[in-house]
C-alpha positions as YAML, in Angstrom:
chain: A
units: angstrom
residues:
- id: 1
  name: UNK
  ca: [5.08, 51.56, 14.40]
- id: 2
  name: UNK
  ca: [1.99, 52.87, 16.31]
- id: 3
  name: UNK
  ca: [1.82, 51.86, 20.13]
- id: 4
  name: UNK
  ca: [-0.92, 51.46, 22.84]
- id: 5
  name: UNK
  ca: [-0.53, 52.88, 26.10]
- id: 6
  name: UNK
  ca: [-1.53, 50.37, 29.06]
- id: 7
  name: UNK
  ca: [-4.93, 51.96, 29.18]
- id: 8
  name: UNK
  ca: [-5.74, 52.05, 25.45]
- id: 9
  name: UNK
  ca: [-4.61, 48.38, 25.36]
- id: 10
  name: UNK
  ca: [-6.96, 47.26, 28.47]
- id: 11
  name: UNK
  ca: [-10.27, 49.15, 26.66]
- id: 12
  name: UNK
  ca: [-9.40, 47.23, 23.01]
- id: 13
  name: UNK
  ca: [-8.92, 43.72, 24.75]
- id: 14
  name: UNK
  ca: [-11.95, 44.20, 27.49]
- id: 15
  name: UNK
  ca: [-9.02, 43.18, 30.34]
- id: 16
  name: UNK
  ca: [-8.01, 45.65, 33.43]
- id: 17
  name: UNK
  ca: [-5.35, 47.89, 33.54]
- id: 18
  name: UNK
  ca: [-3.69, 46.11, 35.94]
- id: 19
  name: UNK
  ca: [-3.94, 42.56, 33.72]
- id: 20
  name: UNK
  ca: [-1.87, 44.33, 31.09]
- id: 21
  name: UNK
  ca: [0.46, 45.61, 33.26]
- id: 22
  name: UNK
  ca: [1.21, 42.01, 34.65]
- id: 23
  name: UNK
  ca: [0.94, 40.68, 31.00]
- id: 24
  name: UNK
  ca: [3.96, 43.19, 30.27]
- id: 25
  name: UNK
  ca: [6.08, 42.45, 32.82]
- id: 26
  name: UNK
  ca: [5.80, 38.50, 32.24]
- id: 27
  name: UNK
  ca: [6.65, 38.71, 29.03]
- id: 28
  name: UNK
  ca: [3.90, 37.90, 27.29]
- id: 29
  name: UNK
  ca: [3.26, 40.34, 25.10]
- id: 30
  name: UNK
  ca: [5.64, 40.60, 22.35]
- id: 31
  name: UNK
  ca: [7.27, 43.96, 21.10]
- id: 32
  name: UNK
  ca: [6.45, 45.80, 24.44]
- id: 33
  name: UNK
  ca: [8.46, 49.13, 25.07]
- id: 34
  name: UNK
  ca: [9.47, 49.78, 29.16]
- id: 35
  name: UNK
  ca: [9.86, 53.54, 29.57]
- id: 36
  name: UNK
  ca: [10.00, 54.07, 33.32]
- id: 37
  name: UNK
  ca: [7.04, 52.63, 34.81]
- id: 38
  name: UNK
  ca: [5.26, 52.69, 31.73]
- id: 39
  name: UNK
  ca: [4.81, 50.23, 28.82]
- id: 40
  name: UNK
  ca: [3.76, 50.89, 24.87]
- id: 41
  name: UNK
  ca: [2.14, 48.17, 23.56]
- id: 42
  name: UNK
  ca: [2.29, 47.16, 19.37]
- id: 43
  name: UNK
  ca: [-0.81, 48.53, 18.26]
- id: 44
  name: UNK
  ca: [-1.08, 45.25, 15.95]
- id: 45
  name: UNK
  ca: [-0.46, 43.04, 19.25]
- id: 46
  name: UNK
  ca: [-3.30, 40.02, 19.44]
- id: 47
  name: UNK
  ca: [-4.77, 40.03, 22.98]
- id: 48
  name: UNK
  ca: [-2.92, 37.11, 25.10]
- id: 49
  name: UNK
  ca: [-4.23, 34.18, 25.36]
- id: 50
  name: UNK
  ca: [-5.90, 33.65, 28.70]
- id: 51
  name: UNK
  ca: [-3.70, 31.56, 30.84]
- id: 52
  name: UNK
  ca: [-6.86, 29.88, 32.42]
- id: 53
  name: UNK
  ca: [-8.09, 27.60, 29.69]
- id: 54
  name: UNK
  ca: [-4.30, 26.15, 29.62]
- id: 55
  name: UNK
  ca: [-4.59, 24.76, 33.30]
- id: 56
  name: UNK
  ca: [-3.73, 20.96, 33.76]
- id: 57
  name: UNK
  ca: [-1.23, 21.68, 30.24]
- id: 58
  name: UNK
  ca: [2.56, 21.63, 30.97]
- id: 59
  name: UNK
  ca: [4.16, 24.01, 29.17]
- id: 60
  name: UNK
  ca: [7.65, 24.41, 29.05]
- id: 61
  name: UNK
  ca: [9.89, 27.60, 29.24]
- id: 62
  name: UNK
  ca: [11.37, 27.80, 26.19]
- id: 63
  name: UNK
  ca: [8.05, 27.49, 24.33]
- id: 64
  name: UNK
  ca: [5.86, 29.66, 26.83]
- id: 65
  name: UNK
  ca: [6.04, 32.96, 24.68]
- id: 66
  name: UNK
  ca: [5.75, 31.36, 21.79]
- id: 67
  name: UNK
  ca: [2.62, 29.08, 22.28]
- id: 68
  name: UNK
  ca: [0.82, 32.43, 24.60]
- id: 69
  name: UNK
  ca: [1.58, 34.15, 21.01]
- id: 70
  name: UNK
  ca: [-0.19, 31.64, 18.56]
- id: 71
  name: UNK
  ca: [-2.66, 30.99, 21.07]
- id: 72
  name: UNK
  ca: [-3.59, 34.72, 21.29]
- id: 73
  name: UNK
  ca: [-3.73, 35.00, 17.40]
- id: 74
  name: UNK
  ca: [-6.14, 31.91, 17.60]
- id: 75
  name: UNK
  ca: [-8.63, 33.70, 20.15]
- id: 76
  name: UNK
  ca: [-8.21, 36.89, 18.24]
- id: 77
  name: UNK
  ca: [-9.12, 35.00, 15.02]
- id: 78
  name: UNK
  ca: [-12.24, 32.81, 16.50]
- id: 79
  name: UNK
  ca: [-13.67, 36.02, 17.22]
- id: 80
  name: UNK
  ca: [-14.01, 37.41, 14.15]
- id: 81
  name: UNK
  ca: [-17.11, 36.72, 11.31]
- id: 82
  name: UNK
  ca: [-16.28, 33.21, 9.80]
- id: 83
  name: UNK
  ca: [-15.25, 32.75, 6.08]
- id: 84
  name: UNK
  ca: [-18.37, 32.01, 3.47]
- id: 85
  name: UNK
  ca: [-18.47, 28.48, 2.21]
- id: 86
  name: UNK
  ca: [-17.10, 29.67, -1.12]
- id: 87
  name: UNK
  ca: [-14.09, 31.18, 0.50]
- id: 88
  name: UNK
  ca: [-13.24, 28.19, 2.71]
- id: 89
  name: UNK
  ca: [-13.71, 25.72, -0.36]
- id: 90
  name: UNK
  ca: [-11.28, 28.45, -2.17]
- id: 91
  name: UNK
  ca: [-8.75, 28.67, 0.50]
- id: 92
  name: UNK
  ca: [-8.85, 24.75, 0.78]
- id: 93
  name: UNK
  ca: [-8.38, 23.76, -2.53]
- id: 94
  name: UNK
  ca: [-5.35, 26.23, -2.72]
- id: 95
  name: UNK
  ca: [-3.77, 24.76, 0.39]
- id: 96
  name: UNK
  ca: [-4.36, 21.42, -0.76]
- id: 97
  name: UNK
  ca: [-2.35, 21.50, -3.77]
- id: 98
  name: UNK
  ca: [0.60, 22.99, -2.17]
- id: 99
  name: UNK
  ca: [0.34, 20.42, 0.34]
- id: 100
  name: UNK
  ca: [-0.02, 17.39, -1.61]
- id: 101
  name: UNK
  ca: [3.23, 18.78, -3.71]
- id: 102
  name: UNK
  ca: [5.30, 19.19, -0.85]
- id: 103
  name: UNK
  ca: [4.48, 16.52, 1.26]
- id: 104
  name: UNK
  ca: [5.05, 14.13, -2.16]
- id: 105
  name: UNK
  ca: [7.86, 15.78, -2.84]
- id: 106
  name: UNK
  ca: [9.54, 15.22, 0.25]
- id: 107
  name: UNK
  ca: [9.40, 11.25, -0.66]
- id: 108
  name: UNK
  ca: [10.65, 11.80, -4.09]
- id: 109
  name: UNK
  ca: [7.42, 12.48, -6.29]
- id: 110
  name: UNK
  ca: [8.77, 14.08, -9.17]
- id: 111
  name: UNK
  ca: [5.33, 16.11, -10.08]
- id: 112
  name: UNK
  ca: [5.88, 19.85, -9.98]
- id: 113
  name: UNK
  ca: [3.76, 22.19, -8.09]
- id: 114
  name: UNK
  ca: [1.82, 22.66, -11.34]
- id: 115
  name: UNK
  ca: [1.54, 19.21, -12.79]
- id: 116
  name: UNK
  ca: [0.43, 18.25, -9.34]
- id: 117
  name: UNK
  ca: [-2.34, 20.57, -9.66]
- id: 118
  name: UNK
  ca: [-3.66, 19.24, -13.44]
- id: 119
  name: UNK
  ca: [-3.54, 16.20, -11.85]
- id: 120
  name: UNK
  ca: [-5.59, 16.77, -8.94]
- id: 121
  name: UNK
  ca: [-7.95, 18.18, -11.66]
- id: 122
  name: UNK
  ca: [-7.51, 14.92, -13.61]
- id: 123
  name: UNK
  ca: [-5.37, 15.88, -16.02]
- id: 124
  name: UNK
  ca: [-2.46, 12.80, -17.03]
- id: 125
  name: UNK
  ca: [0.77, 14.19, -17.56]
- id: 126
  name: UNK
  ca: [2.57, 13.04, -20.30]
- id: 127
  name: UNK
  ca: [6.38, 11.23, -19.20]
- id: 128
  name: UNK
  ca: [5.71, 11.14, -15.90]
- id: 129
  name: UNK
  ca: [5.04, 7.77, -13.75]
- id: 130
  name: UNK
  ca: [1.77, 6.50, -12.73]
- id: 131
  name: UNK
  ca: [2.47, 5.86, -9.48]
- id: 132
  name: UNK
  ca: [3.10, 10.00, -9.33]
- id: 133
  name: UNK
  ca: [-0.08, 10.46, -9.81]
- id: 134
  name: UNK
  ca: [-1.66, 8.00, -7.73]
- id: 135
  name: UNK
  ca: [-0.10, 9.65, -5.00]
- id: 136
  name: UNK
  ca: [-0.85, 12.78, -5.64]
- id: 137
  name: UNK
  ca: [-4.41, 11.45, -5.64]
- id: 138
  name: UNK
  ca: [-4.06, 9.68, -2.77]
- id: 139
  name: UNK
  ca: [-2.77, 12.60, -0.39]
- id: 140
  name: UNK
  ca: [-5.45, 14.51, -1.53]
- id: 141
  name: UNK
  ca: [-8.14, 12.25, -0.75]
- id: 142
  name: UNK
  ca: [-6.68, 11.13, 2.33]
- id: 143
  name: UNK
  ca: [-6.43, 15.10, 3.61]
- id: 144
  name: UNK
  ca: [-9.95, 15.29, 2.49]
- id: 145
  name: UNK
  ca: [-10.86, 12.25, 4.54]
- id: 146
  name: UNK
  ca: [-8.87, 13.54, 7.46]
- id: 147
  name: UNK
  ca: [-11.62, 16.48, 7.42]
- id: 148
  name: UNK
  ca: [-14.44, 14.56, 7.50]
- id: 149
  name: UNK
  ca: [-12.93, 12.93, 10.56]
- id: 150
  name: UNK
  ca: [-12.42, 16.28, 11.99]
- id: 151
  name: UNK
  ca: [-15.90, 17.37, 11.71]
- id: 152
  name: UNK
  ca: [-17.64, 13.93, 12.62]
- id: 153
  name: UNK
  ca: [-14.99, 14.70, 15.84]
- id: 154
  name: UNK
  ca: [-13.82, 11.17, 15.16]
- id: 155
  name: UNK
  ca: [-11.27, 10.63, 18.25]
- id: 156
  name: UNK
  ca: [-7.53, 9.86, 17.33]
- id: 157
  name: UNK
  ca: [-6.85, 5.89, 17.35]
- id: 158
  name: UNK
  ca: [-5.33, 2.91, 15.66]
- id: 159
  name: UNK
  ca: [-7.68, 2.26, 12.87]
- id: 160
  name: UNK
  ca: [-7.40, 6.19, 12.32]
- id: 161
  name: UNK
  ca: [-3.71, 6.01, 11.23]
- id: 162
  name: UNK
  ca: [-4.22, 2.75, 9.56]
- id: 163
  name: UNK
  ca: [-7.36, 4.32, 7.35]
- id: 164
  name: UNK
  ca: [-5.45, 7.22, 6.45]
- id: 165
  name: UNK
  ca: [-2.29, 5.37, 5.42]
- id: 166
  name: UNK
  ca: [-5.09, 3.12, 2.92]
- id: 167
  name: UNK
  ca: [-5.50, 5.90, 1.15]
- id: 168
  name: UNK
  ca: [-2.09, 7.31, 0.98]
- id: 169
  name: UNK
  ca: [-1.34, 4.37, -0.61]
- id: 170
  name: UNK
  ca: [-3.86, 3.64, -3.11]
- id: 171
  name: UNK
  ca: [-1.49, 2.23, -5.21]
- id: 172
  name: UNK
  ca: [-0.06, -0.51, -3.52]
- id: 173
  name: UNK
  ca: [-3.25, -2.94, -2.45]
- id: 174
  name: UNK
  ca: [-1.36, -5.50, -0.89]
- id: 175
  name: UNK
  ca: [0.55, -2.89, 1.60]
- id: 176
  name: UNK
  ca: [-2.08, -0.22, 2.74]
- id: 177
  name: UNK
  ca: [-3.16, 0.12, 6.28]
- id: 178
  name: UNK
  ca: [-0.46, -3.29, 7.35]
- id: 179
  name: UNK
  ca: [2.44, -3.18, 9.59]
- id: 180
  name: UNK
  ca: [5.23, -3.88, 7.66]
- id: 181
  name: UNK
  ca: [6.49, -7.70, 7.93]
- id: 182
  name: UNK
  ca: [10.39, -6.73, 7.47]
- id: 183
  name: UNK
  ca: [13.13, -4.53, 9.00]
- id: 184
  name: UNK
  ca: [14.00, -1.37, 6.99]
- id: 185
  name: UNK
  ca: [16.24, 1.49, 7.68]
- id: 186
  name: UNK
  ca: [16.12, 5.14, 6.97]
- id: 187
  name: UNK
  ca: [19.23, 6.16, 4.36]
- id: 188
  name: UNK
  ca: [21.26, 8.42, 6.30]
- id: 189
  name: UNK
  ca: [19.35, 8.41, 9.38]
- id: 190
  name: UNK
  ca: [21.24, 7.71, 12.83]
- id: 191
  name: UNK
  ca: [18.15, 6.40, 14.10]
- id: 192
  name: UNK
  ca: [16.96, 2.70, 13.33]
- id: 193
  name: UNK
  ca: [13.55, 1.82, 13.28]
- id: 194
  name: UNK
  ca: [12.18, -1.20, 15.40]
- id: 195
  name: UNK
  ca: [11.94, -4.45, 14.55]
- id: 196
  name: UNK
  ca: [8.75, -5.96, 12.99]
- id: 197
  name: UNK
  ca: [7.83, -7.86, 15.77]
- id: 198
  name: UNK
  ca: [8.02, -4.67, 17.99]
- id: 199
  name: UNK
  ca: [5.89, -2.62, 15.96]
- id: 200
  name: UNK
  ca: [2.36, -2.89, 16.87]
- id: 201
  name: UNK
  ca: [3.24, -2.75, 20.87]
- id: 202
  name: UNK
  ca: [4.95, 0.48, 20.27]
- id: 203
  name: UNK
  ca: [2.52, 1.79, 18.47]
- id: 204
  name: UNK
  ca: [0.22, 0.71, 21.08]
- id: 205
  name: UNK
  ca: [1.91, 2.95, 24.08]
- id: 206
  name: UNK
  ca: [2.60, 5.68, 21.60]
- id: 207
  name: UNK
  ca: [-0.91, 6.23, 21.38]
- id: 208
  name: UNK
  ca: [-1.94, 5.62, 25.00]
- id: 209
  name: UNK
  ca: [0.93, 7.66, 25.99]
- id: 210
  name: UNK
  ca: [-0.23, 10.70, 23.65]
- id: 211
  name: UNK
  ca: [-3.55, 10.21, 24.93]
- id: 212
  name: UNK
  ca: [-2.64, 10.75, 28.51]
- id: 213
  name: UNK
  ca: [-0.32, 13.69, 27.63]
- id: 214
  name: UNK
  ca: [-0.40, 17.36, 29.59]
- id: 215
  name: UNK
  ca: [1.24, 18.57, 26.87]
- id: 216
  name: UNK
  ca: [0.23, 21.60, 24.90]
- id: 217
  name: UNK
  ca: [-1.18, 20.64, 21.90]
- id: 218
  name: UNK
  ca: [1.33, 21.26, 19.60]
- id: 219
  name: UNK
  ca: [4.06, 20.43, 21.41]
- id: 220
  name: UNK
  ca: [2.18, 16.88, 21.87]
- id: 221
  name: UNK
  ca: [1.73, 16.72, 17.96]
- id: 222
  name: UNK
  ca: [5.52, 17.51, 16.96]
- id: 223
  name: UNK
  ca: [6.54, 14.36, 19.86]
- id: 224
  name: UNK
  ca: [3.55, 12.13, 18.34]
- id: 225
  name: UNK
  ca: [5.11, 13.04, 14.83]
- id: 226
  name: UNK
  ca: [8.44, 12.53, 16.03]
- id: 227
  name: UNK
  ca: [8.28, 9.06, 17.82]
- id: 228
  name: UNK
  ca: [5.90, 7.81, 14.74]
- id: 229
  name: UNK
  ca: [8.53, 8.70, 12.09]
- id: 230
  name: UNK
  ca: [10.98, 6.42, 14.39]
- id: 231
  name: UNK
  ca: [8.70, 3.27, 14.71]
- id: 232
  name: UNK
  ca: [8.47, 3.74, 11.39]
- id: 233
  name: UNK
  ca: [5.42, 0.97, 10.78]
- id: 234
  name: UNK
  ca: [4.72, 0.56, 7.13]
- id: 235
  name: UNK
  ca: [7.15, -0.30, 4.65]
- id: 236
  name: UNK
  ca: [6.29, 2.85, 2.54]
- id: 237
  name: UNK
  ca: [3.84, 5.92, 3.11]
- id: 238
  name: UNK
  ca: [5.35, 6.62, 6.79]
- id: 239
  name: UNK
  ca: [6.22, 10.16, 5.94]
- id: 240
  name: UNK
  ca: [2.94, 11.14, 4.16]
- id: 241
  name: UNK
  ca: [1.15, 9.50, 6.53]
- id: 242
  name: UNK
  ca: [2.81, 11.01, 9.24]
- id: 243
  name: UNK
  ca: [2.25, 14.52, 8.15]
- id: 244
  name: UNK
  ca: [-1.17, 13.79, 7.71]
- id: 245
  name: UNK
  ca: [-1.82, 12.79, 11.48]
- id: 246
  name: UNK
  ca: [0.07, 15.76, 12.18]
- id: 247
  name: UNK
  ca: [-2.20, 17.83, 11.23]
- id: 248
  name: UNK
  ca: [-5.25, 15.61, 12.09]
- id: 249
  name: UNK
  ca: [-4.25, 16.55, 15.91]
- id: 250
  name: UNK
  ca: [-3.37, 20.31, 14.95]
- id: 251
  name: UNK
  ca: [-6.73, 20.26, 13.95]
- id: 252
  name: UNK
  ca: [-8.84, 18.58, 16.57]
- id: 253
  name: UNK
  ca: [-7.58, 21.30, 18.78]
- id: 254
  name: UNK
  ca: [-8.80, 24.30, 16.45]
- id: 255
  name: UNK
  ca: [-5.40, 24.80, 14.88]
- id: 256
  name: UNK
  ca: [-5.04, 25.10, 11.13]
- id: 257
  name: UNK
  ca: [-3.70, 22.51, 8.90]
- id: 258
  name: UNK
  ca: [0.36, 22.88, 8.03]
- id: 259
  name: UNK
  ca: [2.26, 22.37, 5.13]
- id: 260
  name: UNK
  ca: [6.16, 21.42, 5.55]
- id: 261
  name: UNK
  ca: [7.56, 22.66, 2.82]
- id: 262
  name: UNK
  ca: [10.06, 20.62, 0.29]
- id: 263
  name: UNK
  ca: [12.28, 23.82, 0.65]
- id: 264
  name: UNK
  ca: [12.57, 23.35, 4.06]
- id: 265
  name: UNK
  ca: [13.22, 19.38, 4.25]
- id: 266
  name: UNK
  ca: [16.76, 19.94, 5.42]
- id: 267
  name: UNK
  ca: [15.70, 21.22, 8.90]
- id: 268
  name: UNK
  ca: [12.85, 18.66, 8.41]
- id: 269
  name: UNK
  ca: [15.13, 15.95, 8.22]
- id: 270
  name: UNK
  ca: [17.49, 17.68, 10.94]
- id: 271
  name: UNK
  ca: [14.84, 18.05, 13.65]
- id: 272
  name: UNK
  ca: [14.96, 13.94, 13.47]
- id: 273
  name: UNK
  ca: [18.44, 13.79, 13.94]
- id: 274
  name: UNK
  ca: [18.33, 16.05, 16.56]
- id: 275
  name: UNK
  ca: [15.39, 14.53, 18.65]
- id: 276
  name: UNK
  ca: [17.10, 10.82, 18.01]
- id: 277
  name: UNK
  ca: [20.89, 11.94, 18.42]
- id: 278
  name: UNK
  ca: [20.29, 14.06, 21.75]
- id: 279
  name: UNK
  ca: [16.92, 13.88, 22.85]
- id: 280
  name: UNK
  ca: [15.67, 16.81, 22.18]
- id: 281
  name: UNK
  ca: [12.00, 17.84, 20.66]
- id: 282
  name: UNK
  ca: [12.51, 21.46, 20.47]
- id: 283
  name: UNK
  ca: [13.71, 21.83, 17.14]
- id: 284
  name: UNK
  ca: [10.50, 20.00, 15.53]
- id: 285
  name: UNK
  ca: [8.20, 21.44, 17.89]
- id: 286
  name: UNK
  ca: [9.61, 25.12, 17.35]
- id: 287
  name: UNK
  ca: [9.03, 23.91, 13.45]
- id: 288
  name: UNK
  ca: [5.53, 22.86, 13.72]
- id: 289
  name: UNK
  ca: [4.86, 26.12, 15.77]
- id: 290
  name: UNK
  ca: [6.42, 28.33, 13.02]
- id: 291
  name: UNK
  ca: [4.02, 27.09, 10.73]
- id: 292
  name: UNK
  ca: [1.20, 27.24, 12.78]
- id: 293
  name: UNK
  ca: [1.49, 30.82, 13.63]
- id: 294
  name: UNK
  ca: [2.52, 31.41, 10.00]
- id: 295
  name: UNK
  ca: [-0.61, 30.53, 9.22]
- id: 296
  name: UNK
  ca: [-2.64, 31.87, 11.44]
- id: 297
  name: UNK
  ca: [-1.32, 35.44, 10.28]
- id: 298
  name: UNK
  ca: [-2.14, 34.49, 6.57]
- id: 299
  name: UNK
  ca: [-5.68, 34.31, 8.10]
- id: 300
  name: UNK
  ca: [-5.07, 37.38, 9.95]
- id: 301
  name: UNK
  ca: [-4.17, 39.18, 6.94]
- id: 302
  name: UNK
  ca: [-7.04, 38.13, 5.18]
- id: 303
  name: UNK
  ca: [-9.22, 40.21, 7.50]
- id: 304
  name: UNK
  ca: [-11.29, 37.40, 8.66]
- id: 305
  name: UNK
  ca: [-11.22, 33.33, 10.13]
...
């Protein structure tokens, strides 16, 4: 491991000795080595994010490391000389059939990571249902749509989830973008979702309460994703559709897109339980983070943003 002394670190970052120094002993620089009154820095360490642009945000505690961390990488990454068209079309198309596997997957698609792929190329595969790969086609065109709202800088509202649950579920005319008109419950779930009549007020103050949130970002996107898996409002598509929005906010605020991974649907599933049994967001939140930064560093990696 090669380390930065205070000074060294203050040059490379354009920030005062005495910045660093504070940085250190608040803990916000991860890795940091205390000898005496001296500190050695990570030489791979992103600069901090600057605590400034994060006034009027309530951040708690437990996530105040972590969020100075990804939003450091973030910084570091805007900086740098921005991906060719080609690449980003590349690293897009990549993502997207991951995605669109996993996030399927999750709800029972039985399409494998490459017979997701054919069919997002248009390729039929032979033994395996239609509706497979109408929803395979869906998620992709409803990610794709979920771009073109980002760069329009559509803002977030009702007839935004509703749109991007139409195309989730192409195949099922009579049910896309409507409320559902019956109670269901989730199999195995403590939690039970509200009544029909209930559905469109709650889903009313969720999204004036999100709107009004001091939140950081993130942590406002795992709650939003939280409390709209519980109101559960269509009768199918909710988790798709879900992870879709999810990512629609991680990207109006210059985050990349996620994927949550089939593999890791048990702590998927658990971070429900645990925000419905006890109250408590952290575990999705720390999630969503996990795979923010994750990718973030893939970019990182790469060399450029």
């Amino acid at each position: 491991m090669v380390y930065w002394r205070v000074k060294e670190a203050a040059e490379r970052w354009g920030i005062s000795d005495r910045r660093v120094r504070v940085l250190c002993e608040q803990g916000r620089i991860e890795g940091v080595i205390r000898q005496g009154h001296s500190y050695l820095i990570p030489a791979d360490t992103a600069k901090p994010a600057d605590g400034r642009v994060l006034r009027g945000t309530e951040i708690a505690p437990e996530y105040a490391v972590l969020f100075s961390r990804i939003d450091a990488l973030k910084a570091e990454l805007s900086r740098r000389r921005p991906l060719t068209q080609g690449e980003l079309e590349r690293m897009r198309d990549e993502f997207l059939v991951e995605y669109t596997y996993d996030s399927n997957a999750i709800e029972g698609n039985t399409l494998t990571l490459q017979e997701t792929a054919l069919v997002l190329e248009g390729i039929t595969i032979n033994q395996k249902p239609l509706r497979d790969h109408l929803e395979a086609v869906g998620h992709r065109d409803a990610f794709l749509y979920v771009q073109r709202l980002i760069v329009d800088k559509v803002p977030f509202s009702e007839r935004v989830i509703k749109e991007i649950h139409s195309l989730v579920l192409m195949d099922r005319p009579e049910d896309k973008g409507v409320y559902r008109r019956m109670p269901v419950r989730i199999i195995g779930a403590h939690h039970e979702p509200p009544q029909p009549y209930l559905i469109a007020p709650q889903m009313e103050q969720l999204i004036a309460e999100f709107v009004k949130t001091k939140l950081h970002s993130i942590e406002s996107a795992a709650w939003f994703h939280l409390k709209f898996e519980g109101i559960h409002p269509f009768i199918d598509g909710n988790g798709r559709t879900g992870r879709l929005i999810l990512n629609f906010m991680l990207m109006q605020n210059g985050y990349p897109s996620i994927n949550v991974k089939f593999a890791d649907r048990k702590r998927y599933y658990a971070c429900f339980e645990s925000y419905y049994r006890e109250g408590g967001a952290g575990p999705m939140v720390k999630m969503v983070a996990e795979y923010v930064e994750e990718r973030l560093n893939q970019f990182r990696q790469g060399g450029r943003l």
